[in-house]
C-alpha positions as CSV (number, residue, x, y, z in Angstrom):
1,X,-124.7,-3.3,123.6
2,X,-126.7,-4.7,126.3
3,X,-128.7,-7.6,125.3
4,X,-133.1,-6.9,125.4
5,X,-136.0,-8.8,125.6
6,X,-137.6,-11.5,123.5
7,X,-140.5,-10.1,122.2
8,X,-143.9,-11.5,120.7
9,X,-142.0,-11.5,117.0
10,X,-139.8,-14.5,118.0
11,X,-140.6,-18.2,117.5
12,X,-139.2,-21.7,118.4
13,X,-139.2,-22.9,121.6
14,X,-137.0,-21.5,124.6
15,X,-134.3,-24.0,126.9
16,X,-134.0,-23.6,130.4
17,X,-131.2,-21.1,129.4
18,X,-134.2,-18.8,128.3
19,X,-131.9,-19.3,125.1
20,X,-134.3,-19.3,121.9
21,X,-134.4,-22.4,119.2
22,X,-135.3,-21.7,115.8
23,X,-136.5,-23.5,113.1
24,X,-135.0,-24.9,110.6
25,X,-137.0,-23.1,107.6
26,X,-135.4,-19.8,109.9
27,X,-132.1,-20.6,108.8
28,X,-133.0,-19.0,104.9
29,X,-134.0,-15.9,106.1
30,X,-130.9,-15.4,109.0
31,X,-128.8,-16.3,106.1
32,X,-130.4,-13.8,103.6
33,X,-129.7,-10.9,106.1
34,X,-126.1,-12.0,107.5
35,X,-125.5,-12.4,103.4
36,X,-126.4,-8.9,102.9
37,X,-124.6,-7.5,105.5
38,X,-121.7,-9.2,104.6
39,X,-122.2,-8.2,100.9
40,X,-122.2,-4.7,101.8
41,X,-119.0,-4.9,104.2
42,X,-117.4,-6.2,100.7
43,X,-118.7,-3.0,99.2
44,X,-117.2,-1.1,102.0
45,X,-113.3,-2.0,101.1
46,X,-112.9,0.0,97.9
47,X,-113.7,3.4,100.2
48,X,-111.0,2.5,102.6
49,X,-108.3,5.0,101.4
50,X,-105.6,7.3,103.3
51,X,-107.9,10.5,103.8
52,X,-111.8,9.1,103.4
53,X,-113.4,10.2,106.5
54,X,-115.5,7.4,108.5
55,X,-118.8,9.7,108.0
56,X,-118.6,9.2,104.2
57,X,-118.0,5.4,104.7
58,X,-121.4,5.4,107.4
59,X,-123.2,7.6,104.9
60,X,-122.7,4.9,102.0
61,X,-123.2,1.8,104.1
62,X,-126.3,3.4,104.8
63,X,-127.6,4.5,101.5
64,X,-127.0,0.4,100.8
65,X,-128.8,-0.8,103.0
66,X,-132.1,1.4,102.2
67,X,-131.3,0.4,98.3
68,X,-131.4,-3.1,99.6
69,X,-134.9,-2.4,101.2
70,X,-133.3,-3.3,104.2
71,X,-133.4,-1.5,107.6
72,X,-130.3,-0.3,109.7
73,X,-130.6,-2.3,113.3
74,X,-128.6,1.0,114.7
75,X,-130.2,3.7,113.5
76,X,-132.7,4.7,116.4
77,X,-131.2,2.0,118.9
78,X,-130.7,3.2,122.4
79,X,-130.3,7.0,120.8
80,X,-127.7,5.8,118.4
81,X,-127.9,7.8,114.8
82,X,-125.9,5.8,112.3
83,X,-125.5,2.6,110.2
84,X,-122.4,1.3,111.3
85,X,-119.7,1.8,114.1
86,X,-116.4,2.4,112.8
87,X,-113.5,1.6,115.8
88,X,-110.2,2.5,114.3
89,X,-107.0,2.0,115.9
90,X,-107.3,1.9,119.9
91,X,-111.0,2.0,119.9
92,X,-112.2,-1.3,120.8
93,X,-116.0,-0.7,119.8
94,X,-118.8,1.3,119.1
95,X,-116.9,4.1,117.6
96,X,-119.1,6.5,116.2
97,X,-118.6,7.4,112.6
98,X,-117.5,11.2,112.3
99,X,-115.4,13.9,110.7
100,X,-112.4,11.6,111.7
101,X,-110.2,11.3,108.4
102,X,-108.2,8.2,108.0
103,X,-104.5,7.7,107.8
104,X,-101.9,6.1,106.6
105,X,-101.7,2.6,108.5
106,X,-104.9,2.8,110.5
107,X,-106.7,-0.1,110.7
108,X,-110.9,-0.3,111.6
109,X,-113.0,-2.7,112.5
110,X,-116.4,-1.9,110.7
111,X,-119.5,-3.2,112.4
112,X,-123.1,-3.4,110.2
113,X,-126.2,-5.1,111.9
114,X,-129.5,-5.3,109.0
115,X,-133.0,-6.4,109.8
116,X,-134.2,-8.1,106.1
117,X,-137.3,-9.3,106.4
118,X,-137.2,-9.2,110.2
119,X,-134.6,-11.0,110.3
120,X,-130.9,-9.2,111.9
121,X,-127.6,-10.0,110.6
122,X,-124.8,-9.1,112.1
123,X,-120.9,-8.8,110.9
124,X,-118.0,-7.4,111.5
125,X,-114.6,-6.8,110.5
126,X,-111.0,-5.1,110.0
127,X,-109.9,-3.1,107.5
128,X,-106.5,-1.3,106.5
129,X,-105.7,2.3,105.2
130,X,-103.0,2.4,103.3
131,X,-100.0,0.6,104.1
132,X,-100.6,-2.5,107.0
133,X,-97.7,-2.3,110.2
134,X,-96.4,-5.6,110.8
135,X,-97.6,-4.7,114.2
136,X,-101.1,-4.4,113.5
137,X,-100.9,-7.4,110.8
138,X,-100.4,-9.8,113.3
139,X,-102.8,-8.6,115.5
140,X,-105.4,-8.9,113.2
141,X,-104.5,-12.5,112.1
142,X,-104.4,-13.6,115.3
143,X,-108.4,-11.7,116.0
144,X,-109.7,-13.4,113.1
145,X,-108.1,-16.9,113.6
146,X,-109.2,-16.6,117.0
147,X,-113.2,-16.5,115.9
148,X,-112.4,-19.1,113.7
149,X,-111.5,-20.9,116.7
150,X,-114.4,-20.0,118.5
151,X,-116.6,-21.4,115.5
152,X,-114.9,-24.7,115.4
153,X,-116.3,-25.3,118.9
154,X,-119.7,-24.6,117.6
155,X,-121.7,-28.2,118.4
156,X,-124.8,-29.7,119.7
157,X,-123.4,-30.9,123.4
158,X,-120.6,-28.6,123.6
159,X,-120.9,-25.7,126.0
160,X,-120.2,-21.6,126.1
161,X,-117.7,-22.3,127.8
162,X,-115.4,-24.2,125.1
163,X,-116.1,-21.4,122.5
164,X,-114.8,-19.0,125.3
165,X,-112.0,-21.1,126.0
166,X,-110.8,-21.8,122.6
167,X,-110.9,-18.5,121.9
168,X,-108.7,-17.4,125.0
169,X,-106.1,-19.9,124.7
170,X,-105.6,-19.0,121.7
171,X,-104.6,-15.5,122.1
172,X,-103.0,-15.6,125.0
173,X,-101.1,-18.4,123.4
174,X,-99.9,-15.2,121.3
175,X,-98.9,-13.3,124.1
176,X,-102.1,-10.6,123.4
177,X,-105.3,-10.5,125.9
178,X,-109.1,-10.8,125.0
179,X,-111.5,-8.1,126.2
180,X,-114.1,-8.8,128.5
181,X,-116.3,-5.9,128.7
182,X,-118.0,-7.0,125.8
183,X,-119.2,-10.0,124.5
184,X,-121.4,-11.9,121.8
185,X,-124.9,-12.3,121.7
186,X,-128.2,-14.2,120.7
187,X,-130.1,-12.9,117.5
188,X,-133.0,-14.0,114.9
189,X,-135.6,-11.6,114.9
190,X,-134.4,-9.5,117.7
191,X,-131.1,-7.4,117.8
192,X,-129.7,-8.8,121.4
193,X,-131.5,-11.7,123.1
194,X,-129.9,-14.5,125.6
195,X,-126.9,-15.9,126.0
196,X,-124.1,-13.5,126.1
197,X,-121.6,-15.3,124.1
198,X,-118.1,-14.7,126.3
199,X,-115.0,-14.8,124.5
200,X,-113.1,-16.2,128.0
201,X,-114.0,-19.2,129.7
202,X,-113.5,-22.8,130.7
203,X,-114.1,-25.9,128.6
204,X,-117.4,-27.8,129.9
205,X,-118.8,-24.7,131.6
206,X,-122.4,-22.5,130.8
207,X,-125.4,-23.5,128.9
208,X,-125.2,-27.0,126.4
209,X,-125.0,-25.7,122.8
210,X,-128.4,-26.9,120.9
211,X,-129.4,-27.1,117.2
212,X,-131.3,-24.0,116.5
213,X,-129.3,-21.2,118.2
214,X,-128.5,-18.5,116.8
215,X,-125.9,-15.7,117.9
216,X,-122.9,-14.2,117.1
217,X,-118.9,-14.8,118.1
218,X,-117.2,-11.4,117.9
219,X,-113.7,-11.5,120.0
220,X,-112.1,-8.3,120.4
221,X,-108.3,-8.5,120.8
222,X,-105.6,-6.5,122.4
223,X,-102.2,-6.0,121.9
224,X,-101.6,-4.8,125.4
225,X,-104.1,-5.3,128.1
226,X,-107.6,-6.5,128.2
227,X,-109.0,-3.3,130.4
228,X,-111.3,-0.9,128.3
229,X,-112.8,2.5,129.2
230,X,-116.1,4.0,127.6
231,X,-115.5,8.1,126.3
232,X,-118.0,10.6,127.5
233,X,-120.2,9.7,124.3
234,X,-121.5,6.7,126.0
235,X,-120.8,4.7,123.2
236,X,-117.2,4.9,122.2
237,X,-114.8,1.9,124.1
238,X,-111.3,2.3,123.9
239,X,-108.1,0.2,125.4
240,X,-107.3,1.9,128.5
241,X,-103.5,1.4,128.3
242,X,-104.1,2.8,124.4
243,X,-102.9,-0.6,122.6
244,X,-104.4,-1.2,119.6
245,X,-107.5,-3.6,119.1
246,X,-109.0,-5.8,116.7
247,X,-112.3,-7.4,116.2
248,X,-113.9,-9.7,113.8
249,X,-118.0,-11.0,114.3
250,X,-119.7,-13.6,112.7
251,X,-123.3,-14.5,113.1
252,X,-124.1,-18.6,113.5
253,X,-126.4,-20.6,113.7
254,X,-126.1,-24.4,115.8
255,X,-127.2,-27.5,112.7
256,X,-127.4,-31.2,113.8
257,X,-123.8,-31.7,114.0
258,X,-121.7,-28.2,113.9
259,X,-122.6,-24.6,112.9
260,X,-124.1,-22.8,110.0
261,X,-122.3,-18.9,109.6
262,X,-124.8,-17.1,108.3
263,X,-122.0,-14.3,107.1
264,X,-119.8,-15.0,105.3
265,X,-117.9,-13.0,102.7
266,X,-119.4,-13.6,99.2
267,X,-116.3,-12.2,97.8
268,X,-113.8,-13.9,100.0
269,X,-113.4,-10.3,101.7
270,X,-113.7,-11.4,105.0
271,X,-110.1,-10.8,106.0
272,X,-108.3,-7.6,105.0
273,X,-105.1,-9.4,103.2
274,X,-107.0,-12.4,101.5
């Protein structure tokens, strides 16, 4: 989703970068809405069964977040009309939630974005129906160690650049290939906003990481090649050569000397096999 302008609700100050700092009392309230989305994605794995359709799944990640007195970020954005995108097997991102029934073996990456208090937080994860292929298994271990990666970079004085870096060595250490056409983004009290957070790149290169910037790391990964096509939806991004893809997305938030992830798992949920 293509990053938009920062509008009059934002505060801090900007860097040359046009990259927004925020405050440190603005760390409670990205961390209240990255906790709810996060507690909701917990919610989510009991209604990953052989058969549940991605529709019912939207429909009750949904009815969450309005119970919550929350607000859907993708509801109404850019035309979009649901709660979540749900990407299973070969779809990289963006699917759109539908009549599609799962099956045994299918994994999904489920992607929630809430606005709590005009705050956004952002998540996303993979998920298993029924019984995981060894295939897939070690695809998504090496997705969500790869983000994990990417956070450890996370540093006043670092750069872009290293989180991209660490990220990409690190799966193509594993013989698999990190998309491109899609990348993280800056968030607070807008959806997208500068940088675009690459999940490619080399050490020492792009805009110097400073306390107070917020934005999410979400590397999608490939078992085949990195190319991706978007369907006739508009939305929908699949794997051209039809691999299979994973994805996991934090949101963070730059402290005095590393990273704050605003969410987290509270029920250790985070990874599909933990």
């Amino acid at each position: 989703m293509e990053p938009q302008p920062v509008n009059e609700e934002t505060r801090g100050r900007l860097t040359r970068d046009g990259i927004r700092l925020y405050e440190k009392a603005d760390f409670v309230g990205m961390k209240a809405a990255g906790e709810l989305a996060a507690r909701i994605l917990d919610e989510v794995a009991e209604h990953i069964v052989v058969g549940q359709t991605t529709g019912a799944i939207d429909a009750f990640i949904e009815r969450r977040v309005t119970e919550e007195n929350a607000i859907s970020a993708t509801i109404g954005y850019k035309g979009y009309q649901h709660a979540s995108c749900i990407s299973v097997n070969h779809v990289v991102c963006h699917g759109i939630p539908g009549d599609k029934k799962l099956k045994d073996g299918d994994i999904l990456n489920i992607d929630v974005t809430v606005i709590l208090d005009g705050w956004y937080g952002d998540t996303s994860r993979m998920y298993v129906a029924g019984k995981l292929p060894r295939k897939a298994e070690r695809l998504i271990q090496v997705t969500h160690d790869s983000l994990m990666k990417g956070i450890e970079a996370v540093k006043p004085g670092k750069t872009f650049g290293d989180i991209g870096h660490a990220i990409q060595s690190f799966v193509e250490s594993h013989r698999m290939s990190v998309v491109r056409d899609f990348c993280g983004h800056g968030l607070g009290r807008v959806f997208h906003a500068p940088p675009n957070v690459l999940h490619y790149g080399r050490p020492g290169t792009g805009a110097i990481l400073e306390e107070g910037m917020f934005f999410t790391i979400e590397p999608m990964v490939n078992l085949g090649r990195p190319e991706t096509k978007v369907l006739a939806d508009d939305w929908t991004a699949v794997t051209r050569d039809k691999s299979l893809s994973a994805q996991f997305e934090h949101s963070v938030g730059v402290t005095a000397d590393g990273c704050e992830i605003f969410t987290l798992s509270p029920g250790g949920k985070f990874h599909p096999t933990y």
